[in-house]
PyMOL commands that place a pseudoatom at each C-alpha (Angstrom):
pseudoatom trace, name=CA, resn=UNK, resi=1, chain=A, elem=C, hetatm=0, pos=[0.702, 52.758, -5.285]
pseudoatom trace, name=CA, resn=UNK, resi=2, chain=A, elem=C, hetatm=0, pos=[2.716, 55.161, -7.093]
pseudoatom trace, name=CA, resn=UNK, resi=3, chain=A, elem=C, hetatm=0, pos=[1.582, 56.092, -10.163]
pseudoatom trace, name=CA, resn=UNK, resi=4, chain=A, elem=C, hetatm=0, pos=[3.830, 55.347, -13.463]
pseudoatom trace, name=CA, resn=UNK, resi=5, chain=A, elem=C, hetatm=0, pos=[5.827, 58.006, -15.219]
pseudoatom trace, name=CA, resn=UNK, resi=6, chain=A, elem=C, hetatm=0, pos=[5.039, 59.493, -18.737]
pseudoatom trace, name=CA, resn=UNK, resi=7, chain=A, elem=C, hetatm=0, pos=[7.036, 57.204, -20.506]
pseudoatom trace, name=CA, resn=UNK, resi=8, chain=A, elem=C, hetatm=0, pos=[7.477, 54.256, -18.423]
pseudoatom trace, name=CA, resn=UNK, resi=9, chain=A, elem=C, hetatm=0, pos=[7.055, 50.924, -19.955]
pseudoatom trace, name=CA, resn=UNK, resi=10, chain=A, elem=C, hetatm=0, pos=[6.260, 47.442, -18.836]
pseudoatom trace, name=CA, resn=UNK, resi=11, chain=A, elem=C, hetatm=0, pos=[7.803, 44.304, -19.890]
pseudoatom trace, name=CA, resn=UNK, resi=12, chain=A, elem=C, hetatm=0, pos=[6.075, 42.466, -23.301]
pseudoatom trace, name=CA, resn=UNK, resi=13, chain=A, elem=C, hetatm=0, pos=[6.085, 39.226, -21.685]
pseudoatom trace, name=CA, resn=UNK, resi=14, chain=A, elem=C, hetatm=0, pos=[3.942, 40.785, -18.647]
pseudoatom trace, name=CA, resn=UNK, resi=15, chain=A, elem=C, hetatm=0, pos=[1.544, 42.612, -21.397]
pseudoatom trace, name=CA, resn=UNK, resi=16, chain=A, elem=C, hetatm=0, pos=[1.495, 39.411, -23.275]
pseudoatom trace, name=CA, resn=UNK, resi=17, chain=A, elem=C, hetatm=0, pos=[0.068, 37.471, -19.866]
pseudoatom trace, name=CA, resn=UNK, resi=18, chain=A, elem=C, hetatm=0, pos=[-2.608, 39.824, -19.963]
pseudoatom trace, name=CA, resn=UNK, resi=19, chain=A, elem=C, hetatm=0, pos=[-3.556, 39.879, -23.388]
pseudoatom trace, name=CA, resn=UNK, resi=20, chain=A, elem=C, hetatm=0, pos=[-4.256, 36.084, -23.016]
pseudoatom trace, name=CA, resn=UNK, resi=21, chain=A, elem=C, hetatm=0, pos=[-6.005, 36.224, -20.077]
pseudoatom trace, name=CA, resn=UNK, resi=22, chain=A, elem=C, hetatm=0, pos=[-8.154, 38.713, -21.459]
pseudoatom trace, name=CA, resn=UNK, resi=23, chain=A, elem=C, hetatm=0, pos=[-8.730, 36.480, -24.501]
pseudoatom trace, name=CA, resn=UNK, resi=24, chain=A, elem=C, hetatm=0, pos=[-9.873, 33.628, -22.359]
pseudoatom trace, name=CA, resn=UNK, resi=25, chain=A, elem=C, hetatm=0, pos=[-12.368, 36.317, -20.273]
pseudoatom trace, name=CA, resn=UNK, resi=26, chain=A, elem=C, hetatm=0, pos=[-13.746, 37.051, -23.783]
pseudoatom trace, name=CA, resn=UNK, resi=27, chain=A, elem=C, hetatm=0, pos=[-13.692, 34.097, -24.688]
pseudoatom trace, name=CA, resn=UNK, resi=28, chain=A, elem=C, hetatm=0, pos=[-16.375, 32.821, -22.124]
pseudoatom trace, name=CA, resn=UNK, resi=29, chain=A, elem=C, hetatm=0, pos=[-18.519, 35.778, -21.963]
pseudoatom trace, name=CA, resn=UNK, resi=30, chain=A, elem=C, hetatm=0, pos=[-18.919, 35.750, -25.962]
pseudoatom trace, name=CA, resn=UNK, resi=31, chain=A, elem=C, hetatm=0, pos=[-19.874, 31.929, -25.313]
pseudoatom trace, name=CA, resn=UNK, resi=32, chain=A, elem=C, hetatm=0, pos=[-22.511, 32.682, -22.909]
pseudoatom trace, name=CA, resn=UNK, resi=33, chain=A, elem=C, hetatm=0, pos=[-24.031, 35.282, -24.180]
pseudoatom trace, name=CA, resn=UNK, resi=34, chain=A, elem=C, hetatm=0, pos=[-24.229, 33.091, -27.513]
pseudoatom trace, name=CA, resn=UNK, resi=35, chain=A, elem=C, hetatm=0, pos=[-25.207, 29.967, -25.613]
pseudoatom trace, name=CA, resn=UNK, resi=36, chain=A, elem=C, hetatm=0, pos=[-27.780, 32.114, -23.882]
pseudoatom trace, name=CA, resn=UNK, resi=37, chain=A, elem=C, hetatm=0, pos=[-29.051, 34.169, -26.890]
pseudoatom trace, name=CA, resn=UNK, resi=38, chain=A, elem=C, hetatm=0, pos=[-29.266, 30.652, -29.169]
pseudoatom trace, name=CA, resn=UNK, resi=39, chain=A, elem=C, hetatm=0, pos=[-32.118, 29.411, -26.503]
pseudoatom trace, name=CA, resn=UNK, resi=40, chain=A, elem=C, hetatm=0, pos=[-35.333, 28.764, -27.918]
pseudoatom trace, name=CA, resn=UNK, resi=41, chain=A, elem=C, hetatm=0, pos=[-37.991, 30.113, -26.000]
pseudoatom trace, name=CA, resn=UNK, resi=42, chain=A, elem=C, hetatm=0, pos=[-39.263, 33.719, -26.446]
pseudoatom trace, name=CA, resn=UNK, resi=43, chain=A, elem=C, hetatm=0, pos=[-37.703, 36.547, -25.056]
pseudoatom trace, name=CA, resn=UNK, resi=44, chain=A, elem=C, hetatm=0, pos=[-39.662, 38.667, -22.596]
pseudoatom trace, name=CA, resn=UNK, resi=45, chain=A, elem=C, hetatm=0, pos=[-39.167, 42.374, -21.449]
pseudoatom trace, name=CA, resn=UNK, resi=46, chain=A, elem=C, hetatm=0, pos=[-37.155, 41.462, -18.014]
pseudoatom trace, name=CA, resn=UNK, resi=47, chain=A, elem=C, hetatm=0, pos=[-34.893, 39.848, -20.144]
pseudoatom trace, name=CA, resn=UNK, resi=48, chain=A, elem=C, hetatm=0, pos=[-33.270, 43.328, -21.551]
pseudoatom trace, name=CA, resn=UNK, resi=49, chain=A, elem=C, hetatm=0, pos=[-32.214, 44.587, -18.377]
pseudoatom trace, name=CA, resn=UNK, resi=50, chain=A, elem=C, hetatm=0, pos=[-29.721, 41.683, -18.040]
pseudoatom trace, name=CA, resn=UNK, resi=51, chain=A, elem=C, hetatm=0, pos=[-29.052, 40.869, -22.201]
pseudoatom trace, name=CA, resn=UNK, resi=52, chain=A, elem=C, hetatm=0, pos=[-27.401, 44.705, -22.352]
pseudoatom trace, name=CA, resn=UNK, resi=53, chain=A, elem=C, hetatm=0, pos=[-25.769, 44.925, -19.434]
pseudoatom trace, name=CA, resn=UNK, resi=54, chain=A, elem=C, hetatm=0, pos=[-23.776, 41.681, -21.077]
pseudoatom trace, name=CA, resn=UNK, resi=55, chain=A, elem=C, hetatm=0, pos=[-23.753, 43.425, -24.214]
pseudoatom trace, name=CA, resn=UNK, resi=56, chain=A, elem=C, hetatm=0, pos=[-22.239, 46.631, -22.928]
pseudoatom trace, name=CA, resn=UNK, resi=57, chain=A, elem=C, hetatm=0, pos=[-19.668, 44.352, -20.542]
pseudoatom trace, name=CA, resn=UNK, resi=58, chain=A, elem=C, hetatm=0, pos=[-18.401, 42.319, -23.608]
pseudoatom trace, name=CA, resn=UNK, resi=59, chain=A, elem=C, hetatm=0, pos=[-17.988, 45.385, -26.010]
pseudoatom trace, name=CA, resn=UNK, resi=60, chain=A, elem=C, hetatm=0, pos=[-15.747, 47.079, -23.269]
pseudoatom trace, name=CA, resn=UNK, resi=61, chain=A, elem=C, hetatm=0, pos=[-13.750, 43.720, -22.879]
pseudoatom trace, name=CA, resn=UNK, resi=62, chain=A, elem=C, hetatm=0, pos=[-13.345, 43.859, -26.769]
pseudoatom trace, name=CA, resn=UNK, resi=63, chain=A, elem=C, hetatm=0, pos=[-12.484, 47.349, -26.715]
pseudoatom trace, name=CA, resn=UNK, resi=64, chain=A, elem=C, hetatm=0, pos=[-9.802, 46.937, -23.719]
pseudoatom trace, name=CA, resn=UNK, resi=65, chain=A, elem=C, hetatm=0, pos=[-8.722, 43.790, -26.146]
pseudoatom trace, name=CA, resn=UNK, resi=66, chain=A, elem=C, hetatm=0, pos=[-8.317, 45.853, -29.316]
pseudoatom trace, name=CA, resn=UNK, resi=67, chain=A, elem=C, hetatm=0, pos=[-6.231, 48.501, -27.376]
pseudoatom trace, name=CA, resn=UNK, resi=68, chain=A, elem=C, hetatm=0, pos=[-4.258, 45.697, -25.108]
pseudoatom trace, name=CA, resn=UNK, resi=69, chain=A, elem=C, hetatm=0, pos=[-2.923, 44.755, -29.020]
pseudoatom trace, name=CA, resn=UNK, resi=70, chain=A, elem=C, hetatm=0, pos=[-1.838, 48.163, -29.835]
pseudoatom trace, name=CA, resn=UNK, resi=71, chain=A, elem=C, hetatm=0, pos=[1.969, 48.414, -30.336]
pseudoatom trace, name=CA, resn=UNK, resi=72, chain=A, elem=C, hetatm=0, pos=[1.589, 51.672, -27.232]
pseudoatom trace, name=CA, resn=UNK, resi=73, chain=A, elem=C, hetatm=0, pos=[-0.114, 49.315, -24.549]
pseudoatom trace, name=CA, resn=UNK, resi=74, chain=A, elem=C, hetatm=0, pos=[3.538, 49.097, -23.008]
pseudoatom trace, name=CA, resn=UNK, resi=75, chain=A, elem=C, hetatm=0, pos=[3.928, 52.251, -22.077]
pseudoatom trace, name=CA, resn=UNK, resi=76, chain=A, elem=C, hetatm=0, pos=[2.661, 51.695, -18.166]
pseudoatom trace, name=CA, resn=UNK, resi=77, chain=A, elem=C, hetatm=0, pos=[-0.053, 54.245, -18.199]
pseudoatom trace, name=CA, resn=UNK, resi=78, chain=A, elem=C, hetatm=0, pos=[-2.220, 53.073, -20.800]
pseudoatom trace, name=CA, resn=UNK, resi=79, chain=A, elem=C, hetatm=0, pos=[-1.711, 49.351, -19.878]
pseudoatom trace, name=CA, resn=UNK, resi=80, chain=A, elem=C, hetatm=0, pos=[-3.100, 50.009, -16.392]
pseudoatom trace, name=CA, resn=UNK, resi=81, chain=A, elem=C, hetatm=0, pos=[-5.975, 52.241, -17.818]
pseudoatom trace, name=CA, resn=UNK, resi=82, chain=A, elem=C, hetatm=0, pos=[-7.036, 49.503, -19.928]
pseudoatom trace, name=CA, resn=UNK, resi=83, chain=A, elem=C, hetatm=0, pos=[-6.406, 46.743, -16.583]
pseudoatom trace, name=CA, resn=UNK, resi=84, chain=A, elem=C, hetatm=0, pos=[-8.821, 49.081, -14.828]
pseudoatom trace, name=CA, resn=UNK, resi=85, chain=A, elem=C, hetatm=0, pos=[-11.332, 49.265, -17.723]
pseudoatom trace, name=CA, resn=UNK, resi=86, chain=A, elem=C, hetatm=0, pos=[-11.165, 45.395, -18.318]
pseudoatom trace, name=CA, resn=UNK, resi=87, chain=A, elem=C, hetatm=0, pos=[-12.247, 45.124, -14.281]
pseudoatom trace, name=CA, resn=UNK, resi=88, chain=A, elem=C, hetatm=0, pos=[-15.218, 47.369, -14.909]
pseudoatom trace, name=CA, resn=UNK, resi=89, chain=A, elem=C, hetatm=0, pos=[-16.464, 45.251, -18.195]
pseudoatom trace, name=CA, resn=UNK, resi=90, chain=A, elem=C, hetatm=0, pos=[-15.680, 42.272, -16.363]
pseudoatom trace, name=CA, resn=UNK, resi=91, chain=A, elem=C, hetatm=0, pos=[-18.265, 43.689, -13.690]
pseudoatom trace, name=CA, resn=UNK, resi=92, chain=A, elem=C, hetatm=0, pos=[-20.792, 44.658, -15.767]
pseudoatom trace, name=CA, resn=UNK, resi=93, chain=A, elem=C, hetatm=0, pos=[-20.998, 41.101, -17.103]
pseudoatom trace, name=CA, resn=UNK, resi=94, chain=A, elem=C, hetatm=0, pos=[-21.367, 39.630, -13.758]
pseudoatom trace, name=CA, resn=UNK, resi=95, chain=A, elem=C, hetatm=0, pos=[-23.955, 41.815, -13.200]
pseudoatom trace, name=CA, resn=UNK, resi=96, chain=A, elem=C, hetatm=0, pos=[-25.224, 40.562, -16.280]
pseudoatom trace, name=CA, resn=UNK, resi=97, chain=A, elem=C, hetatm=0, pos=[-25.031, 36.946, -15.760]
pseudoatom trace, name=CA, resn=UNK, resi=98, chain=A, elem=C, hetatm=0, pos=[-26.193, 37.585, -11.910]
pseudoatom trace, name=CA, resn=UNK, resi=99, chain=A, elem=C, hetatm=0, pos=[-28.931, 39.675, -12.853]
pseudoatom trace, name=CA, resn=UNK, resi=100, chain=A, elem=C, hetatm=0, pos=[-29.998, 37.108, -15.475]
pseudoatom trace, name=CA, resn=UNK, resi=101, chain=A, elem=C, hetatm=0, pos=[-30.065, 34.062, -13.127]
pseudoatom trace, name=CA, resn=UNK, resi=102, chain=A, elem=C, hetatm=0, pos=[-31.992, 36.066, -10.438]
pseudoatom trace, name=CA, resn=UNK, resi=103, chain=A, elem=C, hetatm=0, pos=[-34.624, 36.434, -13.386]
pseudoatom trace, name=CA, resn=UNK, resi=104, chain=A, elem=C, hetatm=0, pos=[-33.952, 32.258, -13.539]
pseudoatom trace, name=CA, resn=UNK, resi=105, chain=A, elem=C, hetatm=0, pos=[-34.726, 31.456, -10.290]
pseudoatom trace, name=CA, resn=UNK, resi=106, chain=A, elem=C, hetatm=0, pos=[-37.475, 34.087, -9.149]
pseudoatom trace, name=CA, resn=UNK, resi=107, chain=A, elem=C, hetatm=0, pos=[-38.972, 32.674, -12.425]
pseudoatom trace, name=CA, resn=UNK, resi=108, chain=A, elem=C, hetatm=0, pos=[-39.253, 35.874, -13.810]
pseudoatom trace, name=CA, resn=UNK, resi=109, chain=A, elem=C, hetatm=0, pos=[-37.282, 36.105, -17.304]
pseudoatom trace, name=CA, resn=UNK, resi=110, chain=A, elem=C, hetatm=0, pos=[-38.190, 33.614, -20.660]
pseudoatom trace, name=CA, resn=UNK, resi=111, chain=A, elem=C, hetatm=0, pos=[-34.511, 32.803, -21.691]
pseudoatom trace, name=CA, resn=UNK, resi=112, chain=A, elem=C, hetatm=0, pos=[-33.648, 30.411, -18.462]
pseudoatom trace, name=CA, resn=UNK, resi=113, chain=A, elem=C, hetatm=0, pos=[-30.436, 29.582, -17.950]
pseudoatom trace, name=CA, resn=UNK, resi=114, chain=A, elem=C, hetatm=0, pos=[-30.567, 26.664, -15.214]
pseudoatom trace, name=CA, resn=UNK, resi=115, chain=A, elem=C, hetatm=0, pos=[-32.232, 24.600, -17.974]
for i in range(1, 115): cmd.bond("trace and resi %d" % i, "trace and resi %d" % (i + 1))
show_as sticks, trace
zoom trace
């Protein structure tokens, strides 16, 4: 794939798509991490491992959301920069999630999240 030129600019509607898709990612990782966090039992020291790598994930997806509303996210460059960066926080809070339900079902982590 060719890479886009310096000034190069992508359609609002496209951007827009994106932006609300993004959103709705946010959306459900700030739920579970609430959901999960709002659980009553006590927290033990597996339970980090997995509770900052969904930290870390969600502020990247905020900070990809922040600059996804900036008036210069349609110049094609920095929209695909912060598509790439979105990918990688969406990663980390799979690892997250994955690494926290491992915990779940070895029975090794507090905070369950099978219930």
């Amino acid at each position: 794939m060719a890479e886009p030129g310096p000034e190069e600019k992508i359609d609002a509607t496209f951007r827009n798509g994106s932006l609300t898709a993004a959103g709705i990612i946010l959306g459900f990782s700030l739920n579970f991490i609430s959901h999960w966090v709002s659980n009553p039992n006590d927290w033990s020291k597996i339970d980090i491992l997995p509770m900052l790598l969904l930290t870390a994930g969600i502020a990247i997806q905020v900070k990809v959301f922040a600059d996804l509303l900036a008036r210069d996210s349609l110049i094609a460059a920095k929209y695909d920069r912060s598509r790439r960066l979105f990918l990688v926080g969406l990663g980390i809070v799979a690892a997250g999630i994955g690494l926290a339900l491992l915990n779940d079902i070895l029975g090794l982590g507090s905070m369950p999240i099978l219930g």
